[in-house]
C-alpha positions in Angstrom: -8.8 22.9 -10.5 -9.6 24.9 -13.6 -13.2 25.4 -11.8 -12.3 26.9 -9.1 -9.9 29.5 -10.8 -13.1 30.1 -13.0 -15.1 30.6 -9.8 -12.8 32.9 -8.6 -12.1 35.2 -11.3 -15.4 35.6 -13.7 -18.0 36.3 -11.3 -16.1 39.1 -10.0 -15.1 40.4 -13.6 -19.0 39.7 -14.8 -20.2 41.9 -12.0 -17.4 44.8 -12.7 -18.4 44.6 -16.4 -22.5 44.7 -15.8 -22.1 47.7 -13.4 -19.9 49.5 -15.5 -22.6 48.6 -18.3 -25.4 49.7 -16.2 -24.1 52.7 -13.6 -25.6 50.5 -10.4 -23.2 48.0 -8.7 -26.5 45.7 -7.3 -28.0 45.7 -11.0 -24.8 43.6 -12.2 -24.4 41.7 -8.8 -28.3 40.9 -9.3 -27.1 39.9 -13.3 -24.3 38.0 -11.9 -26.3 35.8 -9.2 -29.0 34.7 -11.8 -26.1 33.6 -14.7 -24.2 31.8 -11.4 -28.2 30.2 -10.1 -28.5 29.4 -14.0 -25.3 27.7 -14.1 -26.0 25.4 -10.7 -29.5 24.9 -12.4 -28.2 23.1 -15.3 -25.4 21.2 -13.4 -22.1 22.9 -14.3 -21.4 23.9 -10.8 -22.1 20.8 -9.0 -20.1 21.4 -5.3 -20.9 23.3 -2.3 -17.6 24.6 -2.0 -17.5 25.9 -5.9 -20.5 27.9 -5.1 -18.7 29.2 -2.2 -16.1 30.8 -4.3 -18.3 32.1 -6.5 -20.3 34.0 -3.5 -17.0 35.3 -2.2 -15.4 36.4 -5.6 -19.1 38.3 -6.4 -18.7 39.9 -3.3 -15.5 41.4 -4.2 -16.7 42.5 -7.5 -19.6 44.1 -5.7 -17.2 45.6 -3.7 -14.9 46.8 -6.5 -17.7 48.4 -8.2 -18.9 50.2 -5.2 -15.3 51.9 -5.0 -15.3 52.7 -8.6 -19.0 53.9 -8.5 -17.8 56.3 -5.7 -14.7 57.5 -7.5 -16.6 58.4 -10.7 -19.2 60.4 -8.0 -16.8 62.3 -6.3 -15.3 63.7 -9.8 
């Protein structure tokens, strides 16, 4: 269980936190993808369905980011 609530919460913050660090939402979704393929690499995320939730909470950050990326644009 704690997995999963991992899955769902730190992808997302890791890509908010790399976009705010670099100014591009895809350069911390790209960041975020290769620390999550790391992660499956050396076993720690060992189901389909945990990899799942990580794809779907990145895609929120992603989508997070994009909104704040626009907001600090439009200023």
């Amino acid at each position: 269980m704690g997995k999963y609530l991992a899955a769902l919460f730190f992808p997302c913050l890791l890509v908010i936190l790399f976009s705010r660090a670099t100014y591009y939402p895809i350069i911390g979704l790209v960041l975020t993808v290769a620390l999550i393929a790391a992660s499956v690499y050396k076993g720690y995320t060992d189901t389909f369905i945990l990899i799942v939730v990580d794809a779907f909470s990145m895609t929120i950050g992603f989508m997070i980011s994009r909104k704040w990326k626009e907001k600090v644009a439009n200023k």
